[in-house]
KOLTORPA-947225 format. One record per residue (C-alpha): z, x, y. Coordinates in steps of 0.001 Angstrom, whole numbers, padded with zeros to 6 digits, always signed. Each point is the difference from the previous one (the first is absolute). Example, Ala and Ser with C-alpha at 12.3 -4.5 7.8 and 13.67 -1.06 7.14 Angstrom:
KOLTORPA-947225
+007800+012300-004500 -000660+001370+003440 
//
This chain:
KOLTORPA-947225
+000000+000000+000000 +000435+002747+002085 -002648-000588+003711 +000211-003721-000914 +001558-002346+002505 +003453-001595-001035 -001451-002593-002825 +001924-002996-001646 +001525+001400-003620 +000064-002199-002737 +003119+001707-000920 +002165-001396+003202 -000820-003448-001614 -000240-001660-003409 +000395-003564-001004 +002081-001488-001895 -001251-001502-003443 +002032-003300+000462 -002658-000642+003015 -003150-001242+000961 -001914+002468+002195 -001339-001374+002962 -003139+001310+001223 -001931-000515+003375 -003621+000349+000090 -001512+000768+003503 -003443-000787-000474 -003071-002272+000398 -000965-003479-001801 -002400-000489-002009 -001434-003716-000343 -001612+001004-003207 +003401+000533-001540 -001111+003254-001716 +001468+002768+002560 +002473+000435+002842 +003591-001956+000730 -001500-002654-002658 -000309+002895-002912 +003070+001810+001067 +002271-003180-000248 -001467-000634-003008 +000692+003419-001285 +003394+000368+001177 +000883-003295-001557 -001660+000543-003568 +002308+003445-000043 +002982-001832+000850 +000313+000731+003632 +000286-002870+002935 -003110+000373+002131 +000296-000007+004074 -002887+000078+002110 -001148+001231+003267 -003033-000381+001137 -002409+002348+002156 -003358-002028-000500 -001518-002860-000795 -003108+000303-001975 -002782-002784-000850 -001424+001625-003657 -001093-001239-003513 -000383+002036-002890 -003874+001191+001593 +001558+001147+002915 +001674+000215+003981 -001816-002439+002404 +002919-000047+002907 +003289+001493+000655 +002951-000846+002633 +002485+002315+001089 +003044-001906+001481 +001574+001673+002755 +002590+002887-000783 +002740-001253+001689 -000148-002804-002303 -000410+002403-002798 +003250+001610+001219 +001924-003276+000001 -000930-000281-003638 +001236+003474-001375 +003452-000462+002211 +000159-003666-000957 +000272+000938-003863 +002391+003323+000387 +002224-002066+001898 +000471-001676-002485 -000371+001267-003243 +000077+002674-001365 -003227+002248-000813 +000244+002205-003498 -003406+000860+000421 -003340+000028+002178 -004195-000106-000320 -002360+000312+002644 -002844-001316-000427 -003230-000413+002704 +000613+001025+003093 -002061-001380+002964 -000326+002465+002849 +002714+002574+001655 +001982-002060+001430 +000826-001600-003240 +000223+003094-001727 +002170+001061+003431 +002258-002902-000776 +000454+000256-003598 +001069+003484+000399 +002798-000658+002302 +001366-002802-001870 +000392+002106-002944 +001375+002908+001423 +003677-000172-001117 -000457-001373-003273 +001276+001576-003135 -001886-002161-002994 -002882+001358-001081 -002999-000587+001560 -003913-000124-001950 -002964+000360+002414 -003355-001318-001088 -001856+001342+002864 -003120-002768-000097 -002332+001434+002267 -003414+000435-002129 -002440-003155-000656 -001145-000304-003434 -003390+000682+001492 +001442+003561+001308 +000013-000976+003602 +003415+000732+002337 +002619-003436+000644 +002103+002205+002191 -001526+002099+003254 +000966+003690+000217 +003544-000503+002292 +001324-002580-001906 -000688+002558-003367 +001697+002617+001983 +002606-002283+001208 +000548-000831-004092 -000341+004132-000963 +002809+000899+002719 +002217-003102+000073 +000151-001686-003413 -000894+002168-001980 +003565+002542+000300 +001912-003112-000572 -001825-001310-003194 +001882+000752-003403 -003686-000620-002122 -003456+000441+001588 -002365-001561-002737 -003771+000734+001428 -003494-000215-001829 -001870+002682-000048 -002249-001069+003427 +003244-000879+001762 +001367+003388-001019 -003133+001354+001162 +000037-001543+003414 +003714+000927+000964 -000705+003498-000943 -003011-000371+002122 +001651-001074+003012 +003120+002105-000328 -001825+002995+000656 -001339-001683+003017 +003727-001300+000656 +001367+003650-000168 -002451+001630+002543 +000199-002449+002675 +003989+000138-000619 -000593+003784+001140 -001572-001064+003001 -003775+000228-000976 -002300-002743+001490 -000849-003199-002357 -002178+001348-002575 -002197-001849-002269 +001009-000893-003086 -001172+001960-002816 -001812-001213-003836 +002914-000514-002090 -000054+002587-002612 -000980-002054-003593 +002550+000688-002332 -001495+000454-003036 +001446+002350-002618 +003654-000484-001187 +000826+003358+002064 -001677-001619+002846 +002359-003065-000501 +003127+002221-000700 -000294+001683+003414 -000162-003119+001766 +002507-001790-001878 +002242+003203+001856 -001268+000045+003364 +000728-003843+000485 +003348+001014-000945 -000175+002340+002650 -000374-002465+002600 +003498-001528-000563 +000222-002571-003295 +002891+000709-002490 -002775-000431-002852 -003756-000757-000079 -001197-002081-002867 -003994+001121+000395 -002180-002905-001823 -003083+001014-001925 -001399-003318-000740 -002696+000480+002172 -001548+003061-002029 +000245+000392-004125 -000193+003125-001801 -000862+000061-003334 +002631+000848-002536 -001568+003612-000793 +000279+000703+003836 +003416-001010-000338 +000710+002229-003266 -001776+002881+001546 +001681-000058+003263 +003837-000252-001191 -000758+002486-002395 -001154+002275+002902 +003386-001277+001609 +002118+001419-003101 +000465-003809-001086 -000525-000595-003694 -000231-003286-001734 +003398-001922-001544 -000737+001157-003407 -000587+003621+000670 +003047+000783+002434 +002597+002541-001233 +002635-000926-000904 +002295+001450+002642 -002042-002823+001781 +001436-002478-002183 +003397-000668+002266 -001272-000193+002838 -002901-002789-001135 +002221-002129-001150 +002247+000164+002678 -002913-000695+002652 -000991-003310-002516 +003855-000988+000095 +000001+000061+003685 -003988-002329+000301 +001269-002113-002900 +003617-000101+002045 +001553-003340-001608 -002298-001480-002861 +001227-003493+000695 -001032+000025+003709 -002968-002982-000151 -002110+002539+001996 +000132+002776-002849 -001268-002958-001918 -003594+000958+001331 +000184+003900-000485 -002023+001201-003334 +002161+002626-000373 -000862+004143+001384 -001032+002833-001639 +001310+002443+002567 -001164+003694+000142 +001210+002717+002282 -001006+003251+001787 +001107+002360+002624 -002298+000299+002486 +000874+003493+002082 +003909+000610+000880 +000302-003317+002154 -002380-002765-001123 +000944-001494-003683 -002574-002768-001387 +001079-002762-002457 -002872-001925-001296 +001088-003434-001192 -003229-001790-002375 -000315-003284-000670 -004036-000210-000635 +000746+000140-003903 -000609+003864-000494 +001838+002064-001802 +002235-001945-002132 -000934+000742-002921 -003228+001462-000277 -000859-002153-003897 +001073-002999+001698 -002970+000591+002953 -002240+000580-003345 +001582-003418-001698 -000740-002089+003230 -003932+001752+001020 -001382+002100-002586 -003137+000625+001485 +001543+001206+003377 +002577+002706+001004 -000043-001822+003695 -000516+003428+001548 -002880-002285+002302 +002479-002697+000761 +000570-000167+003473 +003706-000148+001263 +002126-000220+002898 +002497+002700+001661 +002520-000977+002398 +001842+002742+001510 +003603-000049+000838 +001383+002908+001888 +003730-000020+001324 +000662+002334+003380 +003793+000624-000724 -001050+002081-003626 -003460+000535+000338 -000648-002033-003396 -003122-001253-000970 -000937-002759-001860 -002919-001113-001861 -000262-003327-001227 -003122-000428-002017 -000922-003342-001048 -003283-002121-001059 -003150-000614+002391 +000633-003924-000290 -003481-001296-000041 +001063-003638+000873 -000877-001208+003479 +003458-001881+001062 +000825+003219+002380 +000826-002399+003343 +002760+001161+001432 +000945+002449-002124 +001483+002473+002614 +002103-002203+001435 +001651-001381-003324 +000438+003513-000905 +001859+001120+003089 +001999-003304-000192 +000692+000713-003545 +001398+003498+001376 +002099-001180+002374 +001577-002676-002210 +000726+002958-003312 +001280+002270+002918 +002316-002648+001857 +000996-000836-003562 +001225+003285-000880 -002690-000458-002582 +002427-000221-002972 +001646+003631+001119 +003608-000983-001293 +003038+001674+000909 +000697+003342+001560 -001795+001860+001953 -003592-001007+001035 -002839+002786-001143 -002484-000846+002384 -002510+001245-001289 +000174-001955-003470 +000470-003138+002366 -003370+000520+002076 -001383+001026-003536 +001159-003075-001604 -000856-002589+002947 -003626+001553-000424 -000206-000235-003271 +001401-003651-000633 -002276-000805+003142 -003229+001528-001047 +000686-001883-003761 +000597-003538+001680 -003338+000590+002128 -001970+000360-002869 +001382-002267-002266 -000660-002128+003194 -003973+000679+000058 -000410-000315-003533 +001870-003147+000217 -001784-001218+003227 -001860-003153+001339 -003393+001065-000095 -001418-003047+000479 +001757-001297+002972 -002486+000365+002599 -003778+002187+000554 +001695+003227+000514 +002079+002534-001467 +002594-001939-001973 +003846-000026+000902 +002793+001226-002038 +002092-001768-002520 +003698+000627+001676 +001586-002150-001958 -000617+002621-003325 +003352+000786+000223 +002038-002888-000502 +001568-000794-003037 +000873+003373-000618 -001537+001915-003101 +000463+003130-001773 -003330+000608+000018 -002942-001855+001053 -002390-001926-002218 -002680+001664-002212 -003650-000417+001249 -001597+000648-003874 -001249-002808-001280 +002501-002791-000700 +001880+000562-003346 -000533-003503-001745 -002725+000896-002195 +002111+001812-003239 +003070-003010+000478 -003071-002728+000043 -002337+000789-002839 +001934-000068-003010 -002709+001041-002002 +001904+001790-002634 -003813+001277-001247 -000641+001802+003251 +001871+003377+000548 +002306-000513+002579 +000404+003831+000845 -003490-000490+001290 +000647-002968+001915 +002966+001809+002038 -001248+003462+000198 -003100-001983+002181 +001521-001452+002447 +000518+003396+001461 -003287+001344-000760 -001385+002554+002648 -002162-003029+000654 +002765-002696+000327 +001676+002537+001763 -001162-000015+003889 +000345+002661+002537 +001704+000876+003447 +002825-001917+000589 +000466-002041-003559 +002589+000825-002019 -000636-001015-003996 +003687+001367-000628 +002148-000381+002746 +003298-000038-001755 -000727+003294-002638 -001450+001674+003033 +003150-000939+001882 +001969+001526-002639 -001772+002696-000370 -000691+001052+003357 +004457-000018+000485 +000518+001649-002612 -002545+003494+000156 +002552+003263-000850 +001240-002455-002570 -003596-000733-001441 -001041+003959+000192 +003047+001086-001698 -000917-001889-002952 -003486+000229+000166 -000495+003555+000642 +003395+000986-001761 +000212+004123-001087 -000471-001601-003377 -003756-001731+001072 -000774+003220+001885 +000554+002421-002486 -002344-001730-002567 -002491-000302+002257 +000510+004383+000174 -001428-000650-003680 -003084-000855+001329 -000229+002809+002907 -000523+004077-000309 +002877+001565-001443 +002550+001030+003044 +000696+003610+000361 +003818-000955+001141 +002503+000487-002040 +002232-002917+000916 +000693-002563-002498 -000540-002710+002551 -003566+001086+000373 -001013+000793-003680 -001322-003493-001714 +002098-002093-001706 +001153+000674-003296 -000328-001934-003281 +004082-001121-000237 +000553-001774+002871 -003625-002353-000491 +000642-000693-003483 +003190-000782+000913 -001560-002406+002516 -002098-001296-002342 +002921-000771-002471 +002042-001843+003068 -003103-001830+000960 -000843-001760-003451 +003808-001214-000033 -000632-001292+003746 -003439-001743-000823 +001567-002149-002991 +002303-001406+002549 -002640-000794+002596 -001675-001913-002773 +002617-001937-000999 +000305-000792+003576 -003315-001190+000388 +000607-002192-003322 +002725-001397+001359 -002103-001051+003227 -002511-001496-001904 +002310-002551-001991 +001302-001242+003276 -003588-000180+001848 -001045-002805+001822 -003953-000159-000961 -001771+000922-002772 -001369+002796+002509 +003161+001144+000902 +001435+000413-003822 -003791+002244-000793 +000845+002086+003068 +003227+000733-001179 -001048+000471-003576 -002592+002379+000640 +002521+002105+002102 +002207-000037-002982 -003610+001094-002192 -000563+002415+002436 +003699+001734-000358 -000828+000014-004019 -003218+001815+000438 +001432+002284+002223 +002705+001355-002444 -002713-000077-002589 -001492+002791+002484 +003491+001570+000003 -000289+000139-003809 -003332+001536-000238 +000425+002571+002358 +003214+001390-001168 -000969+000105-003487 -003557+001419+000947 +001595+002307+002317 +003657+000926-001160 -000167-000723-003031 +002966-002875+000333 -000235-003483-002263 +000841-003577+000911 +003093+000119-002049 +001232+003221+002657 -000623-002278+003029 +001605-002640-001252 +002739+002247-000817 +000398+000958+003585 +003038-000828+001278 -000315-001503+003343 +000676+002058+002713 +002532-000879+003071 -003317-000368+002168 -001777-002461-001913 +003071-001884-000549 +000794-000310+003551 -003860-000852+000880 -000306-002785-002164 +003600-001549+000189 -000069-000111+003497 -004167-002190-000334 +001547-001667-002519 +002786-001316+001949 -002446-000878+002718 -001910-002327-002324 +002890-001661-001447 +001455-000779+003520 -003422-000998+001531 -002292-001361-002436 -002197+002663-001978 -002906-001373+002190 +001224-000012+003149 -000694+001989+002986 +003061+002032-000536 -001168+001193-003852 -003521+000336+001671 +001603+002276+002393 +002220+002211-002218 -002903+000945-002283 -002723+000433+002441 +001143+003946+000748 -000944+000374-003572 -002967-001690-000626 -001501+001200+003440 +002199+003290+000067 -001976+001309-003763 -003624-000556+001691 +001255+002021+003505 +000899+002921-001818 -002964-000426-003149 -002074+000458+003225 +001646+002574+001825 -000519+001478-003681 -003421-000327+000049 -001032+001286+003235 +002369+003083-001203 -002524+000624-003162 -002339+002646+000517 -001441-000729-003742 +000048+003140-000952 +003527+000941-000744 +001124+002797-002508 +003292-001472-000381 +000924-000880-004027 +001384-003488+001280 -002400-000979+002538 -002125-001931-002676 +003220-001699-000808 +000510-000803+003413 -002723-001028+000928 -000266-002479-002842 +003699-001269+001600 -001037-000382+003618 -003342-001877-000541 +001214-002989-001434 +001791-000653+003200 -003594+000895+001930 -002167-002414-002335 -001798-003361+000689 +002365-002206-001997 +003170+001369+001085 -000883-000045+003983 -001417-003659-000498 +003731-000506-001672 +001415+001365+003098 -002434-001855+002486 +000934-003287-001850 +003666+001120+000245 -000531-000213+004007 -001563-002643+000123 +002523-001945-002232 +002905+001079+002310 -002138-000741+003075 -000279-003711-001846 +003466-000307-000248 +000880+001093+003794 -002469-002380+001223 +000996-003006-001797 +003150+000109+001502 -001963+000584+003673 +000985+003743-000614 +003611+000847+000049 +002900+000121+002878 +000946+002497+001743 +003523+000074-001828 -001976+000122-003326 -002297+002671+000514 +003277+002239+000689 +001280-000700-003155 -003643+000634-001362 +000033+003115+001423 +002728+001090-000971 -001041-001257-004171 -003087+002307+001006 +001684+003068+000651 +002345+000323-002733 -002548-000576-002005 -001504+002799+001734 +002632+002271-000861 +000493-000376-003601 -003291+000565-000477 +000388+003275+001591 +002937+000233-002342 -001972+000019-002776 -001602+002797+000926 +003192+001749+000965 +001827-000632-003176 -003385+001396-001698 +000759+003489+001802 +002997-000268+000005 +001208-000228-003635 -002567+002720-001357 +000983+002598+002788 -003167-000045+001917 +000643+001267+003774 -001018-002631+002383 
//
């Protein structure tokens, strides 16, 4: 903060949870009902604020456009900001359009002395590109406003036209003569948009939230770019990494019953250090990386490295943080207003405290979290929108928040087919694995599995750690040139601790088919009950794998498995999914839940496998290996595991997808699951004395 004027801290206020914020938007109407005062109340209200209003124009406009505006005179304007803090109190403020520069003039010097937090949506570019503001009233905005604003949340050409014109500000502020103003400078490349996103700050705003809407990249600009920033993807960051992630997804998910958290698909954060001063948090929510097999499961045909998406750029003055939050290119057309329900959806999270609890406020993680909840509520808005309601651009959905979800609904095709044909003839695998098909599955924006995304996404260091456990990556060293190192933890993995794997495993999969069995006599359709059964099938044919491999391979019968004794890990595994069935149902969305890290979990790491396996291997047990992994990599199994999405996808959206409440207590049945499967692997190394 240090050369910024005195600005209002988030941290010298903080409302109380047993409250509703109240929020005043200064801004103009819009007739239309898509933008302005008319979107912000409607914002503020569907987050659980109380809307006020004061208004600085009157506009005549339909969804094709402006055809006459009416400024009322400022005094009047005056009377209406002192008339409401008379009287009640403000926890936060949005300014929308502002006139000329006496308004802006006015606005300014009502606002001096307060101390909630104030988002400025500085509306002063026509969709056509053309000015709505002349030069003084700009500079009046730059100079005035602008140190008193807690959020600044420009578009790119708005960003480009106050950079413009405070370089014109600052010379004739050192006594040069009125110059013209210069081109704005496009801002083009993420670096480009970087640098701005920092000298706005510069100009006096706590934070600038820097909205990319107006340009896309596509997703292999993105990739190429963070990597040049020292930004890897989710899956690939080290592990010292891990904490920190997790920490920064805590603070964006905040509390998981808050209705607004409802609309968030969950983060896959990554992190850098950019330089000694600037760090960079990238928060994704355009469905890449997860899990790279469940990218393949959804679109086969496409790794989406041509899918465009969208970066808006958060960058906080007080630690020079940056943050990325990279979503979809939304492709529908209900985009009215969206600026203004975004900066009213600010102000309401930030006058809210935006679920920050007790203790002391990290402001940061608050402006993080208000953008992030914000930015999800916008587009569930658009993809949710009107966009029928007049000629033009349709308007936003703002009600898409109300009755609070844990996650929104799925946009694959509706899941009624499998529950509606009871065709016991037909194979019912098939019939679930379709409906998310790469063709039934349909880009930017949708969301075919919003609640194992969800999960997924919040649960990352979790998901690696099984995934891409020491066990995984040393047999995938089978399939790599022999290391010259002579630490253990870098030689291959030796033949104990897998066959003892393999031994655990084929106790494990006899439970996981009686599970399914047990499912199936309690269906509720004849589709249901084959599902189930061929789950159950599908566990038998598995060990029957187990079998053949270990006596091909290591020379150990049927009669030796069997004589296994079950190990602590197994027991613990499938006590604690059994438990789970027998309190919810064995096909509810509970049971769904609890076995989905396996089912998915086996074809994540059979392809991780896979992309590890040169093929030409001199190791004695990559044959053997390879034979293991590639069951979990073939066409059957991955239709099993599409159908096994789609199935729990069914079950969340026959109940209109789950509460808030319940998807915590999903979450939480997702990541112990999580971690005893990753102490499987553990107990594997553990008991035959390989080093981790």
């Amino acid at each position: 903060m240090s050369g910024h004027p005195a600005n209002p801290s988030l941290s010298l206020w903080s409302a109380s949870s047993t409250h509703t914020p109240r929020v005043c938007t200064i801004a103009g109407s819009d007739s239309g009902g898509g933008a302005g005062i008319q979107a912000d109340l409607k914002t503020v209200l569907a987050l659980g604020g109380y809307g006020l209003s004061v208004i600085t124009a009157l506009t005549a406009q339909n969804t094709t456009g402006v055809s006459g505006i009416h400024v009322p005179p400022v005094d009047f304007l005056r009377k209406q900001v002192q008339s409401v803090r008379k009287d009640i109190r403000i926890d936060g403020w949005k300014i929308g359009m502002l006139a000329n520069e006496e308004v802006v003039g006015v606005v300014a010097e009502e606002l001096k002395d307060v101390k909630a937090p104030v988002v400025l949506d500085p509306v002063m570019v026509s969709t056509s590109g053309s000015l709505l503001l002349p030069h003084e009233a700009i500079q009046g905005l730059i100079t005035k406003l602008l140190p008193q604003c807690t959020l600044l949340t420009p578009n790119l050409p708005e960003a480009e036209q106050l950079l413009a014109h405070a370089t014109v500000g600052r010379s004739e502020a050192q006594g040069s003569s009125k110059q013209p103003i210069p081109s704005p400078q496009p801002l083009q490349t993420l670096q480009d948009r970087l640098d701005a996103a920092k000298k706005l700050s510069d100009l006096g705003p706590k934070a600038v939230l820097l909205k990319g809407g107006h340009k896309a990249f596509k997703r292999r600009e993105v990739d190429e770019a963070l990597r040049s920033l020292g930004i890897l993807q989710a899956d690939q960051q080290p592990h010292e990494h891990h904490g920190r992630c997790r920490k920064v997804q805590q603070d964006l998910e905040g509390s998981r019953s808050a209705a607004p958290d409802a609309l968030s698909p969950g983060a896959a954060v990554s992190l850098s250090s950019r330089g000694s001063s600037h760090n960079l948090i990238v928060v994704r929510s355009d469905g890449h990386p997860y899990s790279p097999v469940l990218r393949h499961l959804l679109n086969e045909e496409d790794d989406g490295a041509e899918e465009e998406v969208v970066i808006d750029i958060l960058f906080t003055s007080q630690t020079n943080t940056y943050t990325l939050f990279v979503g979809p290119r939304l492709t529908q057309g209900c985009t009215h207003g969206t600026g203004c329900t975004l900066s009213s959806a600010l102000a309401t999270h930030l006058a809210a405290g935006s679920g920050s609890g007790e203790g002391e406020v990290d402001e940061d993680a608050q402006l993080r979290r208000a953008c992030w909840r914000s930015i999800a509520y916008v587009q569930a808005a658009i993809v949710r929108g009107y966009e029928d309601l007049g000629k033009g651009p349709g308007a936003l959905d703002h009600a898409v928040s109300v009755g609070p979800r844990g996650v929104l609904q799925s946009t694959a095709e509706r899941f009624t087919a499998a529950k509606e044909q009871d065709d016991i003839s037909a194979d019912t695998t098939e019939r679930y694995a379709g409906m998310l098909s790469p063709s039934s599955s349909s880009r930017l924006g949708s969301q075919p599995t919003p609640v194992v995304t969800a999960l997924l996404s919040r649960s990352q260091p979790l998901w690696e750690a099984y995934v891409w456990h020491p066990f995984v990556q040393r047999l995938a060293l089978h399939f790599q040139p022999a290391s010259s190192s002579s630490s253990a933890s870098h030689q291959p993995l030796s033949r104990a601790p897998f066959l003892h794997f393999l031994k655990q495993d084929y106790h494990f999969l006899l439970h996981y088919s009686r599970l399914w069995s047990r499912s199936a006599s309690s269906a509720s359709s004849f589709a249901e009950a084959d599902y189930f059964l061929t789950l159950a099938h599908g566990m038998a044919r598995e060990a029957a794998g187990h079998v053949a491999l270990c006596e091909g391979s290591f020379g150990v019968g049927k009669r030796e498995l069997e004589a296994e004794r079950e190990g602590e890990a197994v027991m613990a595994y499938t006590r604690f999914v059994l438990d789970v069935a027998d309190k919810h149902g064995g096909a509810s969305l509970e049971t769904l839940t609890v076995t989905m890290p396996c089912l998915l979990g086996y074809a994540d790491m059979g392809w991780r496998l896979r992309l590890a396996d040169s093929g030409d291997s001199s190791s004695k047990m990559s044959d053997s290996l390879r034979t293991w992994y590639q069951q979990y990599v073939s066409t059957g199994y991955l239709t099993a595991v599409r159908a096994g999405l789609a199935k729990l996808e069914e079950e969340a959206a026959g109940m209109q997808q789950p509460s808030a409440e319940r998807m915590e207590r999903l979450q939480g049945l997702w990541d112990q699951a999580l971690r005893l499967e990753r102490g499987m692997w553990d107990e594997a190394m553990r008991v035959t004395g390989e080093e981790m």
